[in-house]
N, CA, C and O atoms as a Maestro MAE file, in Angstrom:
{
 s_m_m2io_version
 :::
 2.0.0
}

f_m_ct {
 s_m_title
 :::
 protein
 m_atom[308] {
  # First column is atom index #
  i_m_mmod_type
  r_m_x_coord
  r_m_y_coord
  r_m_z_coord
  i_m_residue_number
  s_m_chain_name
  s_m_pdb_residue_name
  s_m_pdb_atom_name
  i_m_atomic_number
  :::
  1 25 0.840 -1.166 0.000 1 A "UNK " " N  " 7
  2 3 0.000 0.000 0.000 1 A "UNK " " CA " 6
  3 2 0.894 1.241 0.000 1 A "UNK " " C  " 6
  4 15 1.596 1.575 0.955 1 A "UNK " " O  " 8
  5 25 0.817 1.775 -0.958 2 A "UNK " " N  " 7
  6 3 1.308 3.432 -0.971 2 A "UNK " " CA " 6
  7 2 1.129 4.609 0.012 2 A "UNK " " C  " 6
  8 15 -0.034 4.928 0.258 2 A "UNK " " O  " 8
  9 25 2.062 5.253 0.567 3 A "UNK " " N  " 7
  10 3 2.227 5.913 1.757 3 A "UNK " " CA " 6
  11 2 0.653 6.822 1.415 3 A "UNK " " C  " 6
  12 15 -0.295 6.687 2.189 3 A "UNK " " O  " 8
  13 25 0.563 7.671 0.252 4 A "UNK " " N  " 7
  14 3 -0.781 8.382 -0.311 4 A "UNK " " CA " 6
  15 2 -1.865 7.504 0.138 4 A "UNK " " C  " 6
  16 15 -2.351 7.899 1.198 4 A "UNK " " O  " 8
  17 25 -2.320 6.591 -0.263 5 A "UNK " " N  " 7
  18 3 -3.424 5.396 -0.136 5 A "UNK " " CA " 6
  19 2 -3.519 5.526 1.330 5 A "UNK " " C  " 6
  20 15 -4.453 6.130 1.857 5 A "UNK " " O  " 8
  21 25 -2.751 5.079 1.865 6 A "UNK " " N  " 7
  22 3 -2.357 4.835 3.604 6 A "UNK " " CA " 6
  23 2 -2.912 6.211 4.002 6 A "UNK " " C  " 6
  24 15 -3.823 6.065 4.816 6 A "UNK " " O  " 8
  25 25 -2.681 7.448 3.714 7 A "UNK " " N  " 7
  26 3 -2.843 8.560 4.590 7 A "UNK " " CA " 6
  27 2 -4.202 8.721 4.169 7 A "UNK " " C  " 6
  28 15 -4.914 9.303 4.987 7 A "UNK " " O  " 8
  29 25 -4.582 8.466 3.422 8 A "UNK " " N  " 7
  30 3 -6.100 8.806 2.894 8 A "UNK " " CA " 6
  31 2 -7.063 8.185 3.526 8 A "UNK " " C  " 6
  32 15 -7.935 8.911 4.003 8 A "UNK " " O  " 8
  33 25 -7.198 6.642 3.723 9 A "UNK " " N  " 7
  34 3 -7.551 6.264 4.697 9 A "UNK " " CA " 6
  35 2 -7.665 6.390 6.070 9 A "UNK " " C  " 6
  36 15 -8.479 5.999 6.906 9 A "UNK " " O  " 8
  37 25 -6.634 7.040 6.091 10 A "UNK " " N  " 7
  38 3 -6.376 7.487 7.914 10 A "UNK " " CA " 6
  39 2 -7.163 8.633 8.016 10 A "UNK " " C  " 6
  40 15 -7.749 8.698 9.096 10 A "UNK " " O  " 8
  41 25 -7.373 9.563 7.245 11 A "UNK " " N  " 7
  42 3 -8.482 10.774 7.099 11 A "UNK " " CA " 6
  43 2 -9.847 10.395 6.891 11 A "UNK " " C  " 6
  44 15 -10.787 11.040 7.354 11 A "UNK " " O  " 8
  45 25 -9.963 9.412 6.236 12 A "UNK " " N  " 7
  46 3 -11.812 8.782 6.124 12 A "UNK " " CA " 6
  47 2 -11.758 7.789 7.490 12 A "UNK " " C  " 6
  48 15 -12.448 6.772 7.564 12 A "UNK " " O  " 8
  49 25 -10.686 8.301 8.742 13 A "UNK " " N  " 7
  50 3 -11.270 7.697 9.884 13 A "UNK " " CA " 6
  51 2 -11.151 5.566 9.947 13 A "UNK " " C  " 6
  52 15 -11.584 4.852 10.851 13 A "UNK " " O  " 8
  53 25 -10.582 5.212 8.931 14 A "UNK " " N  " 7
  54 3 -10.210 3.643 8.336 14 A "UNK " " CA " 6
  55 2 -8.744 3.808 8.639 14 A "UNK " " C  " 6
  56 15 -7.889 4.646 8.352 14 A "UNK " " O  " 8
  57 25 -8.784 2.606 9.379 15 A "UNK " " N  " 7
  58 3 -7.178 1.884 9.435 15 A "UNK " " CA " 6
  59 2 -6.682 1.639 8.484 15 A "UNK " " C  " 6
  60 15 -7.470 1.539 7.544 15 A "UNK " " O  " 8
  61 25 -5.698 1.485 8.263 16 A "UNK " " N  " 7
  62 3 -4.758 1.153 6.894 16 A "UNK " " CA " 6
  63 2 -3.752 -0.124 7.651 16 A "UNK " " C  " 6
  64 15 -3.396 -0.275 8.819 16 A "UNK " " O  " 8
  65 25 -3.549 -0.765 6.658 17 A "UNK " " N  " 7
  66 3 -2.731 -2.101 7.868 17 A "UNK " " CA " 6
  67 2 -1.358 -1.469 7.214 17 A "UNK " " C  " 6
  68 15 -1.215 -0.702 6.262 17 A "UNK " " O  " 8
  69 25 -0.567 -1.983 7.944 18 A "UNK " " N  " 7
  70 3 0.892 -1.643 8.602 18 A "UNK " " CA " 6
  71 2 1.405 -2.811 7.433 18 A "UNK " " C  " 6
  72 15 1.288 -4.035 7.363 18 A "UNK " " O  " 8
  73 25 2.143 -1.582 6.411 19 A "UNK " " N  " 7
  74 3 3.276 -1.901 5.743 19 A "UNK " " CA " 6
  75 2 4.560 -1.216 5.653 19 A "UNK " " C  " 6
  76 15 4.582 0.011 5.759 19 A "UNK " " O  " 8
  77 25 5.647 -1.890 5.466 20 A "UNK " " N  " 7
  78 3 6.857 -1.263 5.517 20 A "UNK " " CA " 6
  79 2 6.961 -0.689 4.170 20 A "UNK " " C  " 6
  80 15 6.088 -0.984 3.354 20 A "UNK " " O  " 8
  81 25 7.923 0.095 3.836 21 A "UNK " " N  " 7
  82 3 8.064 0.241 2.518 21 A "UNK " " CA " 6
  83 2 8.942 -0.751 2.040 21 A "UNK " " C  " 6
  84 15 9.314 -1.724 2.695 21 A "UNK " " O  " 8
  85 25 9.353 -0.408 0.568 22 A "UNK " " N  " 7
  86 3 10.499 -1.061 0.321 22 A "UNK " " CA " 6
  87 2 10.520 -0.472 -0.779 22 A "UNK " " C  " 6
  88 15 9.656 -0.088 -1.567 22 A "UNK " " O  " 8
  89 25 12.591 -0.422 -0.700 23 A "UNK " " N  " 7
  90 3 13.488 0.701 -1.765 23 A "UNK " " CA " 6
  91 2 13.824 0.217 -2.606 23 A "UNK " " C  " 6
  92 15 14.842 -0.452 -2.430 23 A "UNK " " O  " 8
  93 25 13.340 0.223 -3.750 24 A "UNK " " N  " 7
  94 3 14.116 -0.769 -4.703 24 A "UNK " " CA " 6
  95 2 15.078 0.194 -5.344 24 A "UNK " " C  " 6
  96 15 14.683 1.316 -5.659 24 A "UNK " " O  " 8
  97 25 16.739 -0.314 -5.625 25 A "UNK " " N  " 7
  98 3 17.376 0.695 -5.947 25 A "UNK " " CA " 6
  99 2 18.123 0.031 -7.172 25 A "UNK " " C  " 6
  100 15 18.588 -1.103 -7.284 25 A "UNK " " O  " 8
  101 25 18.088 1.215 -8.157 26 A "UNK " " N  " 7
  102 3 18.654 0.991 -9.847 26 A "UNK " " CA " 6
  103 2 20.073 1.125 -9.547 26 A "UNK " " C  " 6
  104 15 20.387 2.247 -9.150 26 A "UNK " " O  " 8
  105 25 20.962 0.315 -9.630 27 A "UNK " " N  " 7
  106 3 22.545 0.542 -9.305 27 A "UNK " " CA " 6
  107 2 23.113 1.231 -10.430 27 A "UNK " " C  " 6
  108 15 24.210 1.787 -10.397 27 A "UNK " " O  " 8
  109 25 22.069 1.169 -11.797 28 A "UNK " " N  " 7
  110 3 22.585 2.073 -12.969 28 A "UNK " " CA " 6
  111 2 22.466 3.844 -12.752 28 A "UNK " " C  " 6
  112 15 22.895 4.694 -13.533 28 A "UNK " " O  " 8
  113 25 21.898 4.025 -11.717 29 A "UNK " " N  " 7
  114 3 21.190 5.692 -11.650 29 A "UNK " " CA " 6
  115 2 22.436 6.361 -11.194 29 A "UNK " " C  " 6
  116 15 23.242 5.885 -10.394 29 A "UNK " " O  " 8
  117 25 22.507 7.474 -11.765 30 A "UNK " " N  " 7
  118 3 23.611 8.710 -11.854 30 A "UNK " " CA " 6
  119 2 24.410 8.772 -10.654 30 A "UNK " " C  " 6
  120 15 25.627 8.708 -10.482 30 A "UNK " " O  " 8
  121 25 23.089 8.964 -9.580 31 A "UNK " " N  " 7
  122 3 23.066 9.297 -8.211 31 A "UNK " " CA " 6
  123 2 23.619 7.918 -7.393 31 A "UNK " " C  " 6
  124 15 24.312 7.936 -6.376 31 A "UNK " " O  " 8
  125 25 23.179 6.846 -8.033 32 A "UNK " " N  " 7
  126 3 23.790 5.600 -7.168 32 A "UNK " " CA " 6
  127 2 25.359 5.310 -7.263 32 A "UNK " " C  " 6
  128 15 26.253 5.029 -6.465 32 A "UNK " " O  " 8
  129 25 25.232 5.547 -8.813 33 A "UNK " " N  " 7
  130 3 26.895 5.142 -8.940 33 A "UNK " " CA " 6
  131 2 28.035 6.509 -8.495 33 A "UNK " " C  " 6
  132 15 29.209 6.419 -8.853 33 A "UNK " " O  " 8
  133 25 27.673 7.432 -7.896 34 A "UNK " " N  " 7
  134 3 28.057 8.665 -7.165 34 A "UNK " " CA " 6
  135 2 28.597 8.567 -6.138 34 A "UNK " " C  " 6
  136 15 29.659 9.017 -5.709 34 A "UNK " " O  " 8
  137 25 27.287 7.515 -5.434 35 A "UNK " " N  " 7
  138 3 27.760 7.465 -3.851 35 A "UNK " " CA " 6
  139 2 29.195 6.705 -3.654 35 A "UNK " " C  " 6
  140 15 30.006 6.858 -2.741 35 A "UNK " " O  " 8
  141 25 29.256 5.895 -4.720 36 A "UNK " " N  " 7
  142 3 30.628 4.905 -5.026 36 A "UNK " " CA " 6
  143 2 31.734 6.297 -4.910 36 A "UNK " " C  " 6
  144 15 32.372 6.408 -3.863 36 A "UNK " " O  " 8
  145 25 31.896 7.165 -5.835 37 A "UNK " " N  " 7
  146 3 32.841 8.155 -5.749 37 A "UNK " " CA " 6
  147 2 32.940 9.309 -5.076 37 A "UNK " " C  " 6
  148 15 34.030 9.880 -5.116 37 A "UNK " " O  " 8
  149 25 31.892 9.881 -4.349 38 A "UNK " " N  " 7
  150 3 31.960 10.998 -3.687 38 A "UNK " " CA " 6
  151 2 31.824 10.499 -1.969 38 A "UNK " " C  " 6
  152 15 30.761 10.281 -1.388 38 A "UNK " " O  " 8
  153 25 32.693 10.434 -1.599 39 A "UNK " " N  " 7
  154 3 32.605 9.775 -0.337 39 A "UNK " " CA " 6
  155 2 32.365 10.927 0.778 39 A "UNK " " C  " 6
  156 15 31.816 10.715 1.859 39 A "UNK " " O  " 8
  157 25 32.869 12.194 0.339 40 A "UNK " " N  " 7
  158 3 32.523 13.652 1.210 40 A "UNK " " CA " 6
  159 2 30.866 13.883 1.269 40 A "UNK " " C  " 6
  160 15 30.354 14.258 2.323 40 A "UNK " " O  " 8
  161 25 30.227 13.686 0.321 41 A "UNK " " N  " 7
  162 3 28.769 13.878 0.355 41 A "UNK " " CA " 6
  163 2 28.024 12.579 0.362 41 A "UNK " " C  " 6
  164 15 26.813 12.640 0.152 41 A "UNK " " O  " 8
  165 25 28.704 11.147 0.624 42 A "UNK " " N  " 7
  166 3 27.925 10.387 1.135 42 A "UNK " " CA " 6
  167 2 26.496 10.321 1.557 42 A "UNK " " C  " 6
  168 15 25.452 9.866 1.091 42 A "UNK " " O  " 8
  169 25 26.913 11.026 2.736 43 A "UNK " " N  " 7
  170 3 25.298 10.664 3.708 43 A "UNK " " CA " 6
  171 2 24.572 11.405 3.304 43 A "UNK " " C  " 6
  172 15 23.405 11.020 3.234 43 A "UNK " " O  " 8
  173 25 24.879 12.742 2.869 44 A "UNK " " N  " 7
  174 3 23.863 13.252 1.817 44 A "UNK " " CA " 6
  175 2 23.186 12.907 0.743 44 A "UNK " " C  " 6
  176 15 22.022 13.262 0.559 44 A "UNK " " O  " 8
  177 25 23.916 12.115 -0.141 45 A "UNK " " N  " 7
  178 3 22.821 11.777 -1.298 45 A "UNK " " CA " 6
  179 2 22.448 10.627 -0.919 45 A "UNK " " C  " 6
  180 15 21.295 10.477 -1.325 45 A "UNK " " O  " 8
  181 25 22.968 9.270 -0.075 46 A "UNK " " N  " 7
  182 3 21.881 8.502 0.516 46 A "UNK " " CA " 6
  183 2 20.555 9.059 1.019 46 A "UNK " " C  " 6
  184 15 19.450 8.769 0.560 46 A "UNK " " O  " 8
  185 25 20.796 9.850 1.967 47 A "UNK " " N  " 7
  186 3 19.668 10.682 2.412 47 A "UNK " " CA " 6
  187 2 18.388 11.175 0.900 47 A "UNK " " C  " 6
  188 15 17.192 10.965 0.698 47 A "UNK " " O  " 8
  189 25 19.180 11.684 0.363 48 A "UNK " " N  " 7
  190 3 18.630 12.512 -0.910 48 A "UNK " " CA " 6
  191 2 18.034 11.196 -1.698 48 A "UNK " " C  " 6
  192 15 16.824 11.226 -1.922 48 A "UNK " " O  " 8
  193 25 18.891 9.862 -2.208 49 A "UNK " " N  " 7
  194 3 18.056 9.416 -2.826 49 A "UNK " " CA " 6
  195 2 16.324 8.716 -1.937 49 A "UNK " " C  " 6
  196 15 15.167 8.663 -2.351 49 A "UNK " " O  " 8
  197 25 16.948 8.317 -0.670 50 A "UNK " " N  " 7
  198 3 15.801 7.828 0.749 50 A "UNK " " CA " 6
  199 2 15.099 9.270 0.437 50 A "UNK " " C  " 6
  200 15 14.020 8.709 0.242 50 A "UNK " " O  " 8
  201 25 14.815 10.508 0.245 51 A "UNK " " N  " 7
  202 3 13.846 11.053 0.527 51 A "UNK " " CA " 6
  203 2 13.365 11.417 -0.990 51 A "UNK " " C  " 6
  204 15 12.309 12.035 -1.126 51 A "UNK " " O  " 8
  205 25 14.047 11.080 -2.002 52 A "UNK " " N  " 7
  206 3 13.338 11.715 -3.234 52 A "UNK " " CA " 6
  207 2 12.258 9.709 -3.601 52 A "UNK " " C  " 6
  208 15 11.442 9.804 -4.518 52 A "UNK " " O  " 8
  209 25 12.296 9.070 -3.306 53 A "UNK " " N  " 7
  210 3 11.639 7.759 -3.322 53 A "UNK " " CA " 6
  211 2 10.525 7.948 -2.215 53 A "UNK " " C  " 6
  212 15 9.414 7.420 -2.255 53 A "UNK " " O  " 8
  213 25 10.939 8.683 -1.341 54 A "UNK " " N  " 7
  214 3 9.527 8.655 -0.159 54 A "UNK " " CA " 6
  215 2 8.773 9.638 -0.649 54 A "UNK " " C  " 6
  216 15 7.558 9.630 -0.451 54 A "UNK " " O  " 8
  217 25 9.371 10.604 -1.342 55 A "UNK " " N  " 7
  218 3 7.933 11.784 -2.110 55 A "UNK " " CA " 6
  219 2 7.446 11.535 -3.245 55 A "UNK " " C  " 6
  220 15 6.492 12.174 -3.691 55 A "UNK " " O  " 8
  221 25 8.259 10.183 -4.136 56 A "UNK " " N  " 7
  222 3 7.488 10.027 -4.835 56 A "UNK " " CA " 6
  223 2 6.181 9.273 -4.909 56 A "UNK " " C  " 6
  224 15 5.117 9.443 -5.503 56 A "UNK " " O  " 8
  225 25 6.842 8.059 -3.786 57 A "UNK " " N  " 7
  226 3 5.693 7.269 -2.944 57 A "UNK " " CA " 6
  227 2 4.305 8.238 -2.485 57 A "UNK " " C  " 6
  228 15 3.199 7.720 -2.325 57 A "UNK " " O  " 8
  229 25 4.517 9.469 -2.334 58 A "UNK " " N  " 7
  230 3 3.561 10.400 -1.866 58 A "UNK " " CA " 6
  231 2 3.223 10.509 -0.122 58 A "UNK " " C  " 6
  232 15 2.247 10.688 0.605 58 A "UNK " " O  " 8
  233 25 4.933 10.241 0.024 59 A "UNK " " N  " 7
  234 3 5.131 10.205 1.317 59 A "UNK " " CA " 6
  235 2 5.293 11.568 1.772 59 A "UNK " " C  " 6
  236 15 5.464 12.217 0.740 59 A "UNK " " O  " 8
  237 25 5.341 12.572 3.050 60 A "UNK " " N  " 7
  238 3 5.243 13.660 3.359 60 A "UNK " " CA " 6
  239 2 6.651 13.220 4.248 60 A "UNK " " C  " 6
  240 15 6.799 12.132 4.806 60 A "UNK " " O  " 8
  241 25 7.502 14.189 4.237 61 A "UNK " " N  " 7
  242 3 9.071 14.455 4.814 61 A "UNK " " CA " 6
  243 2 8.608 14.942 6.221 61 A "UNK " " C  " 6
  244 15 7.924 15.903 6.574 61 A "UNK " " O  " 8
  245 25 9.283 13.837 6.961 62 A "UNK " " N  " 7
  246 3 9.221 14.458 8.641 62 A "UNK " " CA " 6
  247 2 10.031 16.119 9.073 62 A "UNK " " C  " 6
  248 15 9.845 16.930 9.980 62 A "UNK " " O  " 8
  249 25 10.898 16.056 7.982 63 A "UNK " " N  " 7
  250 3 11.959 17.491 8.209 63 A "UNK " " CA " 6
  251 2 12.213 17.746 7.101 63 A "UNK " " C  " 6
  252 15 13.236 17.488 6.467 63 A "UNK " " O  " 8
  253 25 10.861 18.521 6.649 64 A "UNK " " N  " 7
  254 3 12.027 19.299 4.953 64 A "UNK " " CA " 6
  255 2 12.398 20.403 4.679 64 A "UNK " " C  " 6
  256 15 12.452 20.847 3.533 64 A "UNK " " O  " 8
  257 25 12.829 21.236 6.102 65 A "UNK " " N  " 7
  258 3 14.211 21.823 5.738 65 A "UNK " " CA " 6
  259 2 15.693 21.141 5.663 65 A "UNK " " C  " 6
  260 15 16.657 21.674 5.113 65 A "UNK " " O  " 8
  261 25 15.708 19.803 6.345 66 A "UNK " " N  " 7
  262 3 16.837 19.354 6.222 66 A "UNK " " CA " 6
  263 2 17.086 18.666 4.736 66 A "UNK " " C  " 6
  264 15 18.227 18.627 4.276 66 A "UNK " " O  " 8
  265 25 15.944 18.120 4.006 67 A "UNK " " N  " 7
  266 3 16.168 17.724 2.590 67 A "UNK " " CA " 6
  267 2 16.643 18.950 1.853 67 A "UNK " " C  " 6
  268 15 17.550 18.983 1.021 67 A "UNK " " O  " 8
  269 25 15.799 20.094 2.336 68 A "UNK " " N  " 7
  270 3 16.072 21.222 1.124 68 A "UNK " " CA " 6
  271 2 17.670 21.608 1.340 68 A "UNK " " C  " 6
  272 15 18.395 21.819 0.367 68 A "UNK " " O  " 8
  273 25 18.197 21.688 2.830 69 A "UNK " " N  " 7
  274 3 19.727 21.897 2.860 69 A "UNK " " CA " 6
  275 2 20.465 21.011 2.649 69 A "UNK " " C  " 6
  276 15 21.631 21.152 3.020 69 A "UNK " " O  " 8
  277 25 20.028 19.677 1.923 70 A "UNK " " N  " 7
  278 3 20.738 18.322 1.381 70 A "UNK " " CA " 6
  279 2 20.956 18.649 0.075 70 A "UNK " " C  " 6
  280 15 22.008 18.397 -0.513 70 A "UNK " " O  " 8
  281 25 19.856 19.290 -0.490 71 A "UNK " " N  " 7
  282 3 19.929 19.925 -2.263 71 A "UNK " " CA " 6
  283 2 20.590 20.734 -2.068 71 A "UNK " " C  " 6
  284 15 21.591 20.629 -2.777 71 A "UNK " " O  " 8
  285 25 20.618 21.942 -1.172 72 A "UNK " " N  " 7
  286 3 21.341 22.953 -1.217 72 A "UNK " " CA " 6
  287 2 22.772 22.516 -1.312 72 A "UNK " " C  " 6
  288 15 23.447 22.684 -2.327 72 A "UNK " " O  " 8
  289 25 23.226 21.927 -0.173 73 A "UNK " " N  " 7
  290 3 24.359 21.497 -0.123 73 A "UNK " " CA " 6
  291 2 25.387 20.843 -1.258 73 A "UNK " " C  " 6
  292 15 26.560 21.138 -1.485 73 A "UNK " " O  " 8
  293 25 24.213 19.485 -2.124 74 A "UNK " " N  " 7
  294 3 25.028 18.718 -2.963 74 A "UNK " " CA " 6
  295 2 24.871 20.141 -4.584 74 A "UNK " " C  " 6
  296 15 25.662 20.078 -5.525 74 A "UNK " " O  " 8
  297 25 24.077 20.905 -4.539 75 A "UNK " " N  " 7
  298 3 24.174 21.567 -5.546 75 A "UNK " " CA " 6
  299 2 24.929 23.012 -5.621 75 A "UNK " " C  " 6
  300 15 24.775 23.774 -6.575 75 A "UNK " " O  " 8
  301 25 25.428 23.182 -4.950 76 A "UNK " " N  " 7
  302 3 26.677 24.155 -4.519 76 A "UNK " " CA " 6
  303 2 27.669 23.513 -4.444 76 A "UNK " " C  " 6
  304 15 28.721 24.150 -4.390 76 A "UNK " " O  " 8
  305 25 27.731 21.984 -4.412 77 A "UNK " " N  " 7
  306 3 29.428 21.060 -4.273 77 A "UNK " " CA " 6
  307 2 30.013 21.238 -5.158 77 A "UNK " " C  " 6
  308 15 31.132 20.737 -5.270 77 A "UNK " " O  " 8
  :::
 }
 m_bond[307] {
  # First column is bond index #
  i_m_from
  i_m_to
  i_m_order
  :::
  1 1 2 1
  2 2 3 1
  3 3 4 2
  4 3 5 1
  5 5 6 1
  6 6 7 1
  7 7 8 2
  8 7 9 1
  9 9 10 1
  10 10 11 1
  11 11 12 2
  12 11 13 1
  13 13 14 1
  14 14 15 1
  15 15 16 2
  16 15 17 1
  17 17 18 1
  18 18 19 1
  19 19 20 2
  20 19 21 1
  21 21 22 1
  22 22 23 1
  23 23 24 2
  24 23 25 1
  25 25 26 1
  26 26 27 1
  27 27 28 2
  28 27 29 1
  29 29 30 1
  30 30 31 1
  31 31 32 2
  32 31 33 1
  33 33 34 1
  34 34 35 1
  35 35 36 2
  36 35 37 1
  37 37 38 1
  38 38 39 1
  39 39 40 2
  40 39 41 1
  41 41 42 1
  42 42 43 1
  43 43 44 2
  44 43 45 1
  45 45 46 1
  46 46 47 1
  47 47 48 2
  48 47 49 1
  49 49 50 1
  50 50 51 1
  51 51 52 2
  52 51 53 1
  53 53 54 1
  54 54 55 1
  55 55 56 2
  56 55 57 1
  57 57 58 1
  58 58 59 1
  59 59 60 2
  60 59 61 1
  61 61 62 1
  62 62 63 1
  63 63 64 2
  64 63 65 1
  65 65 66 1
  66 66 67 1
  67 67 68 2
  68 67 69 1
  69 69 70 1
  70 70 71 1
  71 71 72 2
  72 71 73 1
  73 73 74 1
  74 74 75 1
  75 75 76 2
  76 75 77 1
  77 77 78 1
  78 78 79 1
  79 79 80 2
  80 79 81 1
  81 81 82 1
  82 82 83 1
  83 83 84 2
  84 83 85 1
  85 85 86 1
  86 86 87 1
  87 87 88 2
  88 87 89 1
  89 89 90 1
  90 90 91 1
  91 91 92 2
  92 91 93 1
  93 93 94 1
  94 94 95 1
  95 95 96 2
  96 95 97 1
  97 97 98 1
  98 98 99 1
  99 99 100 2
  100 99 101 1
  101 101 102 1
  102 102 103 1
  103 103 104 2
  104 103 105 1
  105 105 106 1
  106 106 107 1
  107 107 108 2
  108 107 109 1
  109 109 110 1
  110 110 111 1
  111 111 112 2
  112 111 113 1
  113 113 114 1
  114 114 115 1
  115 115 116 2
  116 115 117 1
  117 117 118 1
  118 118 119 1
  119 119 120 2
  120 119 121 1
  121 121 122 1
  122 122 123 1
  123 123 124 2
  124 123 125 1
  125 125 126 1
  126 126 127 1
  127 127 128 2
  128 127 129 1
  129 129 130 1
  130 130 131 1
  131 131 132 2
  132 131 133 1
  133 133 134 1
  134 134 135 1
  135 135 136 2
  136 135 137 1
  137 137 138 1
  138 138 139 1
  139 139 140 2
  140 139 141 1
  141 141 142 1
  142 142 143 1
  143 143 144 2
  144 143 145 1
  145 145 146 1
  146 146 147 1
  147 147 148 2
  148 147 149 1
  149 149 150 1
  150 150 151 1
  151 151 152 2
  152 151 153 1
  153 153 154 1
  154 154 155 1
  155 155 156 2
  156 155 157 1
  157 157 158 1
  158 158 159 1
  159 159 160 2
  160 159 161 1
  161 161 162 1
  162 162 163 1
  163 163 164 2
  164 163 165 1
  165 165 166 1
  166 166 167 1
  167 167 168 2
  168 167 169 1
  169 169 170 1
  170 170 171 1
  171 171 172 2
  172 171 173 1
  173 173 174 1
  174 174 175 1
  175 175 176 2
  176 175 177 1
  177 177 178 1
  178 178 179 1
  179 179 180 2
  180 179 181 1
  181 181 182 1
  182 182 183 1
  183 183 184 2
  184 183 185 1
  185 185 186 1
  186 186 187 1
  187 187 188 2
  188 187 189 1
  189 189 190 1
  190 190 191 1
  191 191 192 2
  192 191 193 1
  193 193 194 1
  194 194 195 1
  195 195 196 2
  196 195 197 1
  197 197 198 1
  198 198 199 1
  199 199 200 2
  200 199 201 1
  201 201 202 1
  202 202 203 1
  203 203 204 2
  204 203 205 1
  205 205 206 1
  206 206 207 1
  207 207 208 2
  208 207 209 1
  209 209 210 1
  210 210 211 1
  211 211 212 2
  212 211 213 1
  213 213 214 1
  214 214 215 1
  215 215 216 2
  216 215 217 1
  217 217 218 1
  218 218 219 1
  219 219 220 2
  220 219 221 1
  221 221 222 1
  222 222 223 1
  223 223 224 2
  224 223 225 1
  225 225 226 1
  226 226 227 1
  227 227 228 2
  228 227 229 1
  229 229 230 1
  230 230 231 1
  231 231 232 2
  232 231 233 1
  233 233 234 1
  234 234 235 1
  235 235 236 2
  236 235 237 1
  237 237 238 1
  238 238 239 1
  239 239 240 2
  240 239 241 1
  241 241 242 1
  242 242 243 1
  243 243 244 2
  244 243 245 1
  245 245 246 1
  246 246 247 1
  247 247 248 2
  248 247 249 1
  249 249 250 1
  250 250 251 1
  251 251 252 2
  252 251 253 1
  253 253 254 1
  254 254 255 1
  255 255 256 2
  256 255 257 1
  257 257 258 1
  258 258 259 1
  259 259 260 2
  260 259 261 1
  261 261 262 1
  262 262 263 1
  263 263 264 2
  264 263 265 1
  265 265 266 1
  266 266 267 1
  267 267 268 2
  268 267 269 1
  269 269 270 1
  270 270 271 1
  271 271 272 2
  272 271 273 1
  273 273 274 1
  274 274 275 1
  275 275 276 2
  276 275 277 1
  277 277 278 1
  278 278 279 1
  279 279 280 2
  280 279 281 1
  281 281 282 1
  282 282 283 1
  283 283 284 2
  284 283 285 1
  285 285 286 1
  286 286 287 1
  287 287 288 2
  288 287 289 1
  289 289 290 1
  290 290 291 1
  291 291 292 2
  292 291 293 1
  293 293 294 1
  294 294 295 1
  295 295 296 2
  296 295 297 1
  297 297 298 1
  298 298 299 1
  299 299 300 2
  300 299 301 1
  301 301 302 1
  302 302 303 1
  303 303 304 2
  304 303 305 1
  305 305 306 1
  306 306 307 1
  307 307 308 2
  :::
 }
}
């Protein structure tokens, strides 16, 4: 069930049963094969790719000023 689906239900007052997500990750993507070479911005674009997969899911960011200073950050590097 999709994080969207899940919250929608929770607003029409209906439980949604308890799923985890799961990341499926393209080892071909720009950003994956990055983390291999940029070892200074590491935890940042892990972070970055974990939160650009949870918004697409239509997941809502517990802290998104800290994503936006993750973009900020890797796009000023």
């Amino acid at each position: 069930m999709s994080a969207h689906l899940a919250r929608l239900l929770k607003q029409a007052g209906q439980q949604a049963p308890k799923a985890l997500p799961i990341l499926e990750v393209n080892a071909q993507h720009a950003l994956v094969k990055r983390l291999e070479s940029d070892e200074a911005h590491f935890d940042d674009l892990a972070h970055l790719l974990f939160d650009q997969a949870w918004l697409a899911e239509g997941g809502h960011l517990e802290q998104p000023a800290e994503y936006v200073q993750r973009v900020t950050r890797l796009l000023t590097a």
